[in-house]
N, C-alpha and C positions, 0 to 999 in steps of 0.2 A: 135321571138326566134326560133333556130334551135339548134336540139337535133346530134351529127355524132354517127352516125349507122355503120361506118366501123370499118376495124383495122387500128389504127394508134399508136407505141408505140414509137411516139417521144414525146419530151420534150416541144417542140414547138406546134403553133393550125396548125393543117392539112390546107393544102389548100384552098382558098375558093369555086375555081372549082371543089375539087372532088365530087363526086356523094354521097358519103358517107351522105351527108347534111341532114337530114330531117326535115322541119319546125313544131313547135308546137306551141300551139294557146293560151295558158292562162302562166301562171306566175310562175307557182310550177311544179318542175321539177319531174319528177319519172320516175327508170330508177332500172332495177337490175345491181351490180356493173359487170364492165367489167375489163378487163385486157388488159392494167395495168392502164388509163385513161379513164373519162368521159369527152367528152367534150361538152360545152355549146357554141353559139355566138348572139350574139347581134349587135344592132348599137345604137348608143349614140349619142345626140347632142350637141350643145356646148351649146344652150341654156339650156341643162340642167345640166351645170354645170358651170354656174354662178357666183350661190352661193356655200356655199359646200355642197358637193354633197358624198353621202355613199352609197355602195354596200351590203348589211345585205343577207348574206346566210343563211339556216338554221344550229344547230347545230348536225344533223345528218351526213352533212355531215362532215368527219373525218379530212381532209385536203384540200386546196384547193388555187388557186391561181389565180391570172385576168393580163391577156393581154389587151391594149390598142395599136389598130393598129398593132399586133405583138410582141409591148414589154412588158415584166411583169412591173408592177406597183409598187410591191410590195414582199418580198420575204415570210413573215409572214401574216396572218392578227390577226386584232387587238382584245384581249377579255375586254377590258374596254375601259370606256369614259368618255369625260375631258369636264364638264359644265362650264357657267362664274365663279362658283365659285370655279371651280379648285381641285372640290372634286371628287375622281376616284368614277366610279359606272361601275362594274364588268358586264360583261355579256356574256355570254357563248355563244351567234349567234360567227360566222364569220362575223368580219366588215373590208371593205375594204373601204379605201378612196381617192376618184377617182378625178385625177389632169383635170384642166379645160384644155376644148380642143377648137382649133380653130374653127373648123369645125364637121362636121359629121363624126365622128369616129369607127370602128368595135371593139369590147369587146370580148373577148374569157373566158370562167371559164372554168379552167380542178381541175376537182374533181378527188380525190383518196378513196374510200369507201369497205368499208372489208362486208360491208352486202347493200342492196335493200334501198334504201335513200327517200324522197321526200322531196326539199329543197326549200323550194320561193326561187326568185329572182328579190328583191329591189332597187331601187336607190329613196333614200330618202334625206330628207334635213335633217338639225343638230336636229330640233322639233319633226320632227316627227320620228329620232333616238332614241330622248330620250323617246319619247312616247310609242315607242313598248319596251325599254329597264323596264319603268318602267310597262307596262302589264303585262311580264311575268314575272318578277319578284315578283310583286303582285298575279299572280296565281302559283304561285310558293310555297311561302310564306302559302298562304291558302291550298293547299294540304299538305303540310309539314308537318301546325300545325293541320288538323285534324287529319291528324295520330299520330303525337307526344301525343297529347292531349288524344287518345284513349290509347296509350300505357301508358303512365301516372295511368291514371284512372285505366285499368286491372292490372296494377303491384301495385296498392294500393288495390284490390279486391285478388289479388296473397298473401298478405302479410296478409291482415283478414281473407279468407278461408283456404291458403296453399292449392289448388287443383290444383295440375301440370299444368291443361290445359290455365290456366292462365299465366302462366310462359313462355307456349309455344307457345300463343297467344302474348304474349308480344315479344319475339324470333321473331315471322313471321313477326310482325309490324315492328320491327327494320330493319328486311329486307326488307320490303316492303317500308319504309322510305329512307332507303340507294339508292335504286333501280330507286327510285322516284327522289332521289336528282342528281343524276347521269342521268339525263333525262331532268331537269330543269334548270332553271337561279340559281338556290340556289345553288349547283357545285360551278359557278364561286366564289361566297361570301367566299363556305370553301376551295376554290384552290385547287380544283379539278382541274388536266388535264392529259391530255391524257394518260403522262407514268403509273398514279395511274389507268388504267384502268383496270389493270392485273385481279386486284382481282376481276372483273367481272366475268371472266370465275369459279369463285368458288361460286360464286353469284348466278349464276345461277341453280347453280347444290343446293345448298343448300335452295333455296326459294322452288323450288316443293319437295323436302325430306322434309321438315318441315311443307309444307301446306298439305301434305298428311297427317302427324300425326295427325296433330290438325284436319282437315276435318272428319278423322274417329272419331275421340272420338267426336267431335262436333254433328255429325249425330248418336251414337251410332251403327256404322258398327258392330261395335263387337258383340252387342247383338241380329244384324238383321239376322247374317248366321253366319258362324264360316268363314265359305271359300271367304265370301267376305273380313272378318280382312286378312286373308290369302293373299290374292291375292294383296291386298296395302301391306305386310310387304316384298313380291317378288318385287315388284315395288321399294320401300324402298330401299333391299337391290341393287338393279339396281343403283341405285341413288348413295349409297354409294358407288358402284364399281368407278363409272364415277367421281365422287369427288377427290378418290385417284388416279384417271390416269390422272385426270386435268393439272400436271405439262407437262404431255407429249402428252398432245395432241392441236391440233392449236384453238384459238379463234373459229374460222366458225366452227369445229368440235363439242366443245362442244355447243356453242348457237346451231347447228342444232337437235344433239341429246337432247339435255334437251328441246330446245322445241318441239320436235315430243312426246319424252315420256309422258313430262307434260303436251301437251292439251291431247293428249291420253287418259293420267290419269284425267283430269280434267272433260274433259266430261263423262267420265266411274261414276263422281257422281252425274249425274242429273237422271240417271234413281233411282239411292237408296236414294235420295234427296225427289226425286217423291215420292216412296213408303212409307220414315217417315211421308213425310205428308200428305198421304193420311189416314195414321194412326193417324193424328190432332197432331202428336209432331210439336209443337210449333218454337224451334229452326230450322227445318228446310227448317221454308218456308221463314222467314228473310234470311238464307244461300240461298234458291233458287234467292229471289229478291238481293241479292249482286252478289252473283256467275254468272248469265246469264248474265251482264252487263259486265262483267269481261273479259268473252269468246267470247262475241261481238268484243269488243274492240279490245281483242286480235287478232280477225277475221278481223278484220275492218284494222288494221294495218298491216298484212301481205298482204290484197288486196292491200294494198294501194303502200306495198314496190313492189309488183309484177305488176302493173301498170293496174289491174282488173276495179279499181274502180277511180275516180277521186282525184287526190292528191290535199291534202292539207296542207296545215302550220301548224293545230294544231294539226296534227298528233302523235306530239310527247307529248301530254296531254291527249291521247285516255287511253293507258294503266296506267301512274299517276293517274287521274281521275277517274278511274276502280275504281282500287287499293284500292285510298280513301274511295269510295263507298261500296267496298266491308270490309275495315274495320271498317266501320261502322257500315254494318249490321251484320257481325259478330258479336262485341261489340254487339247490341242485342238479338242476336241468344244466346251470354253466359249470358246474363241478364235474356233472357227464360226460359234459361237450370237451373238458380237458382233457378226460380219461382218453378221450376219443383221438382228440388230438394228440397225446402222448403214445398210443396206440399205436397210431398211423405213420408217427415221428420212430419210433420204435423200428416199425416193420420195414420205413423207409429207409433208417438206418441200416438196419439185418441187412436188406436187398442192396446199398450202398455198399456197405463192407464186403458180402457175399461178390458184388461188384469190384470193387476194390483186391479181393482178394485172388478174384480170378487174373483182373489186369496184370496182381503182384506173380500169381504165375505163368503169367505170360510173358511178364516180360524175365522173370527168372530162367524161362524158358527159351525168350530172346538172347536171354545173356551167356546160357549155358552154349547155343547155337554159336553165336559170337565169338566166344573162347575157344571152340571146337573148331571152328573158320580159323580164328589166328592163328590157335596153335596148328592147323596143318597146313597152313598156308607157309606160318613161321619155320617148320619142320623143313617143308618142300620146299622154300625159299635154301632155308641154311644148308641143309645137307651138303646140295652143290654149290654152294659158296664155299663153303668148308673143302670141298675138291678141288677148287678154283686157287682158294687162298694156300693150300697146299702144295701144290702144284709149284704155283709162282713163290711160293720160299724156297723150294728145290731148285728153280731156276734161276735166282738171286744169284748164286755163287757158280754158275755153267758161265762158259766164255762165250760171249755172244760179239757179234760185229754190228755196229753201230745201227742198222735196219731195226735188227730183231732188240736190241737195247732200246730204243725208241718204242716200237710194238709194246715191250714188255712195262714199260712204265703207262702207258695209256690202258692195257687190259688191268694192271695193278690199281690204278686211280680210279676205274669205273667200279670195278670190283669193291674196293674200301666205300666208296661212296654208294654204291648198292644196298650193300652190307649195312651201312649206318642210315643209309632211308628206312630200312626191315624193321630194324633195332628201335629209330626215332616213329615211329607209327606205335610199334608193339609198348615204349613205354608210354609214350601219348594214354596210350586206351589205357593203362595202369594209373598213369595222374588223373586221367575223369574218375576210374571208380575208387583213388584215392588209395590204393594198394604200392603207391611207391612206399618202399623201406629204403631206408639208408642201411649198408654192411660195412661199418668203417674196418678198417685196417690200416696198418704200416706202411706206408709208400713217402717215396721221392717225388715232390712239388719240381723240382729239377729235370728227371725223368720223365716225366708228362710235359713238360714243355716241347722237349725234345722230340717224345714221339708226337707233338703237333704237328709242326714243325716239320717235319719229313713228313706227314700223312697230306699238307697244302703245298710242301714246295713244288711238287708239279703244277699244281692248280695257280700258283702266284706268277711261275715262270711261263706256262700259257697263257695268261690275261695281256700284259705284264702287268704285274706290280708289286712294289717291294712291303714283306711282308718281315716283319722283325717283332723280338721275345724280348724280356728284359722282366729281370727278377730283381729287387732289393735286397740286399745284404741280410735283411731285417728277417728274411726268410729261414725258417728253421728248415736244416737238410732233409731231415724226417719228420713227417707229421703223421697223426691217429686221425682217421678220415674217410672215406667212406673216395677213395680216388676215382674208381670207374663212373661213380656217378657225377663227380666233379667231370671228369672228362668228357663225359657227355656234354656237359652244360657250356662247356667252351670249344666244342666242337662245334654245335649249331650257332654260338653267337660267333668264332671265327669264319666258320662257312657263311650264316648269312651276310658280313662284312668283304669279303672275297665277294660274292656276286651283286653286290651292291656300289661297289669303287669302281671306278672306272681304269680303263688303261695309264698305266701311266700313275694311278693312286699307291698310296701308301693304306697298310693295317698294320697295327702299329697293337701289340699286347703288352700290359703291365702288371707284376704283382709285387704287394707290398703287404707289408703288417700293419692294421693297425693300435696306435700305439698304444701301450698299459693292456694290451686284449689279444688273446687267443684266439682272431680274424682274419681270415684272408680278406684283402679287397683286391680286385684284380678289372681292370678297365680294359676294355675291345673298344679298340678308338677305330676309325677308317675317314676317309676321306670323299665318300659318296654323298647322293645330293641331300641328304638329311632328309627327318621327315615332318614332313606338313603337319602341320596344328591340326587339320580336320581328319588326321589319320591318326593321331598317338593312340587312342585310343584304342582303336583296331590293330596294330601290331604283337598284342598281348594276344589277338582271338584266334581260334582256332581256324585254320585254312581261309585268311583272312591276307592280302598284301596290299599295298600301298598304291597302286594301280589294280584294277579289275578288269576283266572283259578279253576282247580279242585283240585288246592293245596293249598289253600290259606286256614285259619287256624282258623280266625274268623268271626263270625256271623254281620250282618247286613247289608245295604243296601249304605252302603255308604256316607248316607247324613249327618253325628254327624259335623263333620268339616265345610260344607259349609253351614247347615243351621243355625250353632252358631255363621260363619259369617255372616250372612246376616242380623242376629236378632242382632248383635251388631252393625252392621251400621244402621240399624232402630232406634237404640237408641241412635244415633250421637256418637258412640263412635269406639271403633277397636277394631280386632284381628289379632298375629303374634304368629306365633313359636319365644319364646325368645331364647332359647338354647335347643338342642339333641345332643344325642352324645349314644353310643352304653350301658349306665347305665342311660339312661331315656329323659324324657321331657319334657320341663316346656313351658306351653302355656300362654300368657298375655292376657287378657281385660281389657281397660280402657273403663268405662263409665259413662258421667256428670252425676249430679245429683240435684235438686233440695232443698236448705235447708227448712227447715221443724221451724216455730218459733211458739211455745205452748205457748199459755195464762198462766198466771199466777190464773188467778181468779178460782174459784171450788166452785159451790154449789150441795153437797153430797143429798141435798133433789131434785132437779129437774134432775143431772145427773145420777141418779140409779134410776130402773124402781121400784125396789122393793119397794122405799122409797113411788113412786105413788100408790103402789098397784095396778097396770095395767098389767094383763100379754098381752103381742103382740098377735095381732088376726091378718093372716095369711089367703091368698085365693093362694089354689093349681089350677092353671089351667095347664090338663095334660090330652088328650087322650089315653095314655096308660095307661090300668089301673094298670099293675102291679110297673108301677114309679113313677103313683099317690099315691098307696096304699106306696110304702115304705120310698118317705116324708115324708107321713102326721105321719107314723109312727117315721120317724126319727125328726120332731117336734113336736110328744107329748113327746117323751123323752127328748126335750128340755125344756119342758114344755109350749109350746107355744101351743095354740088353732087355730087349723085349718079346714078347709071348700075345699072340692073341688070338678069342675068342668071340666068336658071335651073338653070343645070348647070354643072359643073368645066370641059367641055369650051369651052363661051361662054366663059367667065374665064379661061380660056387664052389664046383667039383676042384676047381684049380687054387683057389684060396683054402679047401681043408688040404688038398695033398699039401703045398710048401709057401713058405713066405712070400712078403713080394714089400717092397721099398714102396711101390704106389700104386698104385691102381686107376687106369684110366676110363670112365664108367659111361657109357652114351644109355640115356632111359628109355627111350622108345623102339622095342625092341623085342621080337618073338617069340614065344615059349615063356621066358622068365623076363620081364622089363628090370630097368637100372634100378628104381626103387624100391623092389623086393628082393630082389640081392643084395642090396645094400643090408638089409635088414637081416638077409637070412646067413651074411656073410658076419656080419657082428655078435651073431649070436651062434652058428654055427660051426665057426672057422679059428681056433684059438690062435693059431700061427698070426692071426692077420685082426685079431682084436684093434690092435689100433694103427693101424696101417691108416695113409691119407687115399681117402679115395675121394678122386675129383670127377663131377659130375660135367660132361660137355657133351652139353643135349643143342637141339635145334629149337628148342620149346626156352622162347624167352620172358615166357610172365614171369609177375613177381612171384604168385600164387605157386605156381612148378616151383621156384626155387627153393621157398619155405618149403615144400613138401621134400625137395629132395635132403636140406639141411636136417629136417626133424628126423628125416629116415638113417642120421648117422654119415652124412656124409661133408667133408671137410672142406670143400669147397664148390666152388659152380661157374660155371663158365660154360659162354653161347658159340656156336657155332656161328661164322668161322673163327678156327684158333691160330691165332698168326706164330712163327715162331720165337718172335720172341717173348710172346706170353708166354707158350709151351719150358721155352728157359726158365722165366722167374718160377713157373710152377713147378720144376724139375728141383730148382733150386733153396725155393722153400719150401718144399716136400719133402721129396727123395733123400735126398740128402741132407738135409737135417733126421730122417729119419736111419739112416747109415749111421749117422753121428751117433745118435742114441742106442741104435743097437750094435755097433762098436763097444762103448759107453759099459754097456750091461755086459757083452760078452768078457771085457776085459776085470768088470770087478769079478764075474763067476771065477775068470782064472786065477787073481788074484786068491780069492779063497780057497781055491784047491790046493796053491801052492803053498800057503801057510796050513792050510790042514797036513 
């Protein structure tokens, strides 16, 4: 084979005597393009065209054409081929098909090439046409589908995270696939040729503006220097320039420029490639192992167009090959970068929670503090309320002249209203942490009206204003109910309606059934200025009133509204503003209620204590002594017999020595506290197994009162104990508990007497 090395810019093959000739020794032509032909020649024999016989060029080069002895063969060559079975199979070489010749023939190939070629040159038979047709086409195919297959896979990893660089990596692959196909036998399959090659020149400019993107955020450039993101988004912009001038400028222009900038660019990221991973980021040492193969390639094929380094045929698989490789290991390098990120998401979590968890015991901590505040706040509040309210029950019934009667109802009214500020804070902070329980019991709907009733008639006779009860018929005597907390709840809406009417107003209370339902609804109407549209809302909130500031006109704290709701959703039932309006406002409660169904049967000798002749024997257990002393006082005026004790550990000793009808239990308390006596009296003390022992501590959470219940104890009740609670406790206690051991004493006699 001989290569001409002169100028010759005919049509025809140059002479065979010019000088121009130079011979070359192997099969694969490489040559940088000249102007305006390459020409190649050969000799040919006849025996090697026999049978038939094919010319297979490569398809780098662009155009091309074969003389036999001088005359063209051919004006085209051929991009498919036709088996026995007649089915076309595309292939993107140059095939020329060469007439048998008599003799030893001269071959001439002039090629036309816009860039540096290296083309084999074949003369094969029909077998081993189809043989190389179906090679590359099979390496074709495999390069294709590893890339298809990566792009695939990131654009379904694009659609689960949404993190752009997926998106962008999906972008490059489609280019790197396009790039690749235009390179390949898979071209001929989608009919590709040559006029569609335009949009190469945009292809180009657009594969290194995109790989740049993705390579920065892939390596984090951004967060390695500021001025190295810098320096890629100048590159960038370069890129973008060159994209919009693509229409005007020629083929050779742009592949020269885009490739000088982009290996430029390319290798400018093996030294910050280096330095991520010398830093152990993970993604960038998969990018190192794709990327150097890449630039190899790339190196390897420019020697190869420039005639450096030995041509060969598969030249045109070096940068496809790359490509594949490299997006591959990209596709790793972003499987890294998850790892990394889930890593970090990880640890950020851990350090969140670890966060988190300290917050949780802080404010565990805050709360335990909280509770230890109220409850000694509550303690040192009630004690001397509980002396107070003592006190003024002993003095109820002393004869006083009309000064000290007056005195004694104003220190009585502050005191109850004291006492029920204590109480409505302490269950407040129980409705936030959502610790109200309802304790229903047996009570008269009748009897709480009444002690309203008395508990405001000083407060309606100082304003003035008339203040009136009124119950529906509909009303059952007894209800199952949880009353003290109903009492609650229509203590703050009567109290708030008292400091809301004015002189001269009316508060007006209703309760009703209603109908076909086991309901209370009960209305707190008043005649105050109602409230404004821009306030309803704020009357539910906590230390929230209808006026704010230093003008505001009435006393209190805010909570009468939201803590009356909260104790009526304790009781599964509601509270609403039913109607206001600028001459008052009527508030609703509905809340179920338990029916209540009394025995018919009565025996007047075992249900009356008197009938036993038993009066209740009663143990005060109370380390204070001035709330011991006014007890025992207020149950000798009951006429009950009493004993008492300063610590759990006495009411121990005193519950094994001899019985006791009830037991009066205070918890907080020296040596042995209420709740371990309770316990160690239950289990200790057989006389007093089920004796009622009533817990009336100063500690008004809900929390304390479940503890005191679980520990065996029959009821509970806050300091202060007014007397006439101290009655009904006496009364369904004590004596019901006389009843009963009456009851038993009388059948033992029974039995002895018939034995």
């Amino acid at each position: 084979m001989e290569v001409f090395e002169g100028a010759w810019d005919q049509e025809t093959p140059p002479p065979e005597k010019h000088a121009g000739w130079s011979p070359i020794n192997h099969d694969v032509f490489t040559s940088e393009p000249r102007e305006p032909f390459v020409w190649i020649r050969g000799r040919i024999s006849s025996a090697e065209t026999i049978e038939q016989r094919w010319l297979l060029l490569s398809p780098l080069a662009s155009r091309a054409q074969v003389f036999i002895d001088g005359s063209p063969i051919s004006e085209n060559p051929k991009f498919f081929l036709e088996p026995p079975q007649q089915k076309t199979i595309p292939f993107h070489h140059l095939i020329f098909e060469l007439p048998s010749v008599s003799s030893r023939s001269d071959i001439h190939i002039r090629f036309e090439a816009d860039f540096p070629i290296s083309t084999s040159v074949k003369v094969l038979d029909q077998t081993a046409l189809f043989s190389e047709a179906v090679l590359h086409t099979a390496l074709s195919v495999s390069l294709g589908s590893i890339i298809f297959a990566l792009t695939v896979y990131n654009l379904f990893l694009f659609f689960s995270i949404r993190d752009p660089i997926y998106l962008l990596y999906v972008v490059v692959a489609v280019g790197v696939l396009v790039y690749s196909l235009s390179l390949t036998n898979l071209q001929a399959y989608l009919g590709i040729i040559e006029e569609h090659f335009n949009w190469l020149k945009a292809l180009l400019i657009l594969m290194p503006l995109l790989t740049i993107q993705f390579v920065s955020r892939i390596l984090q450039l951004g967060t390695l220097a500021p001025w190295v993101n810098q320096m890629y988004r100048v590159l960038s912009l370069i890129y973008l320039g060159l994209l919009i001038a693509t229409p005007f400028l020629s083929f050779k222009t742009i592949a020269f420029l885009g490739a000088t900038i982009g290996m430029a660019a390319y290798l400018s990221f093996l030294p910050f490639a280096f330095i991520q991973a010398k830093k152990k980021y993970q993604p960038s040492l998969y990018f190192l192992i794709g990327w150097i193969p890449l630039i190899i390639a790339q190196n390897v094929t420019a020697l190869d167009s420039l005639g450096v380094i030995k041509g060969s045929q598969w030249v045109m698989y070096y940068i496809p090959g790359a490509m594949s490789w490299e997006m591959a290991l990209f596709s790793l390098a972003l499987a890294s970068r998850i790892k990394i990120l889930r890593d970090e998401r990880d640890t950020l979590q851990a350090q969140q929670i670890e966060v988190s968890e300290k917050a949780r015991k802080a404010l565990e901590r805050s709360n335990r503090i909280k509770d230890d505040f109220l409850n000694a706040v509550s303690h040192e509040l009630r004690t001397p309320l509980h002396t107070i309210q003592g006190q003024l029950d002993m003095l109820r019934e002393a004869p006083l002249n009309r000064e000290q009667n007056d005195a004694f109802r104003l220190i009585e009214y502050a005191n109850l209203r004291m006492t029920r500020q204590v109480g409505g804070i302490l269950d407040f902070v129980d409705a936030q942490d959502e610790n109200l329980l309802s304790s229903p019991q047996v009570f008269e709907p009748q009897s709480l009206f009444d002690l309203l009733e008395y508990e405001f008639r000083e407060a309606a006779r100082a304003k003035p204003l008339a203040l009136a009860f009124g119950m529906d018929d509909s009303v059952p005597g007894k209800v199952f109910m949880d009353g003290l907390m109903l009492e609650k709840v229509l203590y703050q809406l009567i109290d708030n309606a008292v400091k809301f009417t004015p002189a001269g107003g009316e508060v007006l209370v209703r309760a009703s059934r209603l109908a076909d339902d086991s309901v209370f609804r009960i209305l707190v109407s008043d005649t105050g200025p109602g409230i404004p549209d821009s306030q309803r809302e704020k009357v539910f909130q906590a230390f929230r009133q209808g006026e704010a500031g230093l003008t505001r006109r009435y006393g209190g704290v805010g909570l009468g509204l939201p803590l009356a709701s909260s104790l009526a959703n304790a009781l599964g039932g509601q509270m609403r503003v039913l109607e206001t309006s600028n001459k008052g406002t009527t508030l609703e409660v509905t809340v179920p209620y338990g029916d209540v169904h009394q025995s018919e049967f009565h025996d007047p000798d075992l249900l009356s204590p008197g009938a036993v002749n038993h009066v209740p024997r009663i143990l005060v257990v109370e380390d204070d002594a001035g709330n011991r002393m006014i007890l025992r006082k207020q149950l000798e005026h009951m006429g009950v017999i009493s004993e008492g004790v300063q610590n759990g550990l006495e009411a121990l000793q005193a519950a094994i020595n001899e019985p006791w009808d009830m037991i009066i239990m205070d918890c907080q308390m020296p040596v042995m506290d209420g709740i371990e006596a309770t316990r160690e009296i239950r289990l200790k003390a057989p006389a007093n197994l089920d004796t009622p022992i009533i817990a009336v501590t100063a500690n008004a959470s809900e929390s304390y009162r479940l503890q005191c219940l679980e520990a065996g104890m029959n009821d509970y009740c806050t300091k202060p104990l007014r007397m006439e609670k101290l009655k009904r406790l006496i009364a369904h206690h004590a004596e019901n508990h006389v009843v009963t051991r009456t009851r038993e004493q009388r059948g033992i006699k029974g039995t002895l007497i018939d034995n």
